[in-house]
C-alpha positions in Angstrom: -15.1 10.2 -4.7 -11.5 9.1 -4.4 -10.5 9.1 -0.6 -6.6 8.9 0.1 -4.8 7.8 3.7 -1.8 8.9 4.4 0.8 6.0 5.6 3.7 8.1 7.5 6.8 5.1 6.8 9.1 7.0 9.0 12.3 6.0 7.2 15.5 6.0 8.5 18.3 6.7 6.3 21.5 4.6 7.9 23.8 6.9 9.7 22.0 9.9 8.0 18.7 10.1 10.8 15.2 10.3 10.5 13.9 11.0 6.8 10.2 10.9 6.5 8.5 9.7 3.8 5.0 10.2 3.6 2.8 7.8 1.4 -0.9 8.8 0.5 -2.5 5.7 -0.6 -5.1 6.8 -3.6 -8.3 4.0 -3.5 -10.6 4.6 -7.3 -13.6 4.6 -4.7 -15.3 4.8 -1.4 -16.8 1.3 -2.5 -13.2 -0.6 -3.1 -12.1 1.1 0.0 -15.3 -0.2 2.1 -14.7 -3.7 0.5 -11.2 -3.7 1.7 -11.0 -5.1 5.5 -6.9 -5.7 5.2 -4.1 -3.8 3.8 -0.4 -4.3 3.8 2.8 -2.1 3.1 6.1 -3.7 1.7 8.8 -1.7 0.5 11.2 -3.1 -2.1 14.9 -2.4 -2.7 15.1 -1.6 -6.4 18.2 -0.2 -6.7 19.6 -3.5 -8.3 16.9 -3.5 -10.6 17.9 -4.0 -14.6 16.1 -0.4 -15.3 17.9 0.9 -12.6 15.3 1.3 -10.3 13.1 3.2 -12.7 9.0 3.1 -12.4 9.5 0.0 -15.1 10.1 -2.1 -11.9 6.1 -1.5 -10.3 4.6 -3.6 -13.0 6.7 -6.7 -12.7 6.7 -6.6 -8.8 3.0 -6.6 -8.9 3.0 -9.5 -11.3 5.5 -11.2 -8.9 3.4 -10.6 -6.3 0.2 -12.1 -7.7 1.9 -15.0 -8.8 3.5 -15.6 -6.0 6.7 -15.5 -7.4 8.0 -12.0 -5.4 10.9 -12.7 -3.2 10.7 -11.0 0.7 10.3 -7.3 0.6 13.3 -5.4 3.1 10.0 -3.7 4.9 6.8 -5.5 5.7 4.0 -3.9 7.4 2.2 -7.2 8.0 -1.3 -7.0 7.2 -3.1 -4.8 9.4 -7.4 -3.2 9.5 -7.3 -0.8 6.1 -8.5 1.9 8.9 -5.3 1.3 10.1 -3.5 2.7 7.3 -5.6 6.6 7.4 -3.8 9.4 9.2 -0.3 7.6 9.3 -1.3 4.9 10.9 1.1 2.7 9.8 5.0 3.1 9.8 8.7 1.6 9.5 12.0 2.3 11.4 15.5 1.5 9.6 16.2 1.6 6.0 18.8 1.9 3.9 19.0 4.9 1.5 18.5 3.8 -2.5 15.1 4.2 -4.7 12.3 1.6 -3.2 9.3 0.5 -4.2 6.4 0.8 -2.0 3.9 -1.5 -2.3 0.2 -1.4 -1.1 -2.0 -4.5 -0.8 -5.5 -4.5 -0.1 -7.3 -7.9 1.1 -11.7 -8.7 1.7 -12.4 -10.8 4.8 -12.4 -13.7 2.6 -8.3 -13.1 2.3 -8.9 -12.2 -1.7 -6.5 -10.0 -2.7 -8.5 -6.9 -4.1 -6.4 -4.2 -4.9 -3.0 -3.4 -5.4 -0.4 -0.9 -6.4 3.5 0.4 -7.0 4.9 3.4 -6.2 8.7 4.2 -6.6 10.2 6.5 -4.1 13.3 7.4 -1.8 13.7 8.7 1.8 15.3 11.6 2.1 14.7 15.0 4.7 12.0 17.4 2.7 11.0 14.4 0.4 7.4 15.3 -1.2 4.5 12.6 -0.2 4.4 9.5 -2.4 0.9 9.6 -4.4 0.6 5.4 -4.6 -2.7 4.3 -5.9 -4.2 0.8 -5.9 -6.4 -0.7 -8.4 -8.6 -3.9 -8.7 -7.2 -6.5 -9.4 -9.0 -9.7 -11.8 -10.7 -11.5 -8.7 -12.2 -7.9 -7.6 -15.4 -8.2 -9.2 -15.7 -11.6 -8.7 -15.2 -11.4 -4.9 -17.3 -8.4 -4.1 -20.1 -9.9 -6.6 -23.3 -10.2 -4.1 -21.7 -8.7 -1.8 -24.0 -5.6 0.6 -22.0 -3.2 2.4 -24.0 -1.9 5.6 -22.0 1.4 5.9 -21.6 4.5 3.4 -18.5 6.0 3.8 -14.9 5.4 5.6 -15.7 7.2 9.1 -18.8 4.5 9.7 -16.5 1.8 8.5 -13.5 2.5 10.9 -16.3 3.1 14.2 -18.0 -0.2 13.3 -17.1 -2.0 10.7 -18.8 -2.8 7.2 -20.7 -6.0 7.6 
């Protein structure tokens, strides 16, 4: 199974109005999903990037990221309950216009960064939904190793929790 929440960012072109921009988060499974107690949005200005702004820039913002090397992101959901982010849950106000990159973090309760992913995208009126998935990173085995989840499926974990 491969659930997706939608995060409605409702972006705000400058001087232009509201431009929605719908991003469906894609998790691999109900189990990295039910692992997963804190998510976070960031949203990346990329049009200054050296492939300008082209889906080359995802993999070495993620790298940044893990190292800790990633400068501030111009959008920052702060982290927030992964139940926050289904049914647009979670959203922005200004931003300028120009390609972004939106970035979805996924933390355990032990503050391990799990999963991750990179979508590149731009806010504009009829814009299509941004398909971002996250994957595991390398301390995702290790962190969930032992680990026993006491629910089943999203809708028991966002009514009561998972452990």
């Amino acid at each position: 199974m491969r659930p997706a929440f939608s995060v409605l960012a409702a972006l705000l072109a400058a001087g232009c109005g509201p431009n929605p921009v719908r991003v469906d988060i894609g998790f691999p499974s109900t189990e990295t999903f039910l692992f997963s107690e804190q998510g976070e949005l960031l949203v990346y200005d990329v049009a200054e990037a050296s492939d300008g702004g082209g889906l080359g820039v995802c993999p070495l913002i993620l790298e940044d990221i893990e190292s800790g090397a990633m400068g501030s992101p111009i959008l920052n959901s702060g982290r927030r309950p992964i139940c926050a982010f289904r049914n647009g849950g979670v959203g922005f106000g200004d931003v300028v216009p120009g390609p972004k990159a939106f970035v979805m973090l996924a933390y355990d309760e032990a503050n391990t960064l799990l999963l991750m992913g990179c979508v590149i995208g731009e806010a504009y009126d009829g814009a299509e939904a941004l398909a971002l998935d996250v994957y595991p990173t390398d301390d995702y085995a290790g962190a969930i190793m032992g680990d026993t989840l006491t629910c089943g499926n999203e809708d028991d974990k966002c009514a009561r929790g998972c452990r």
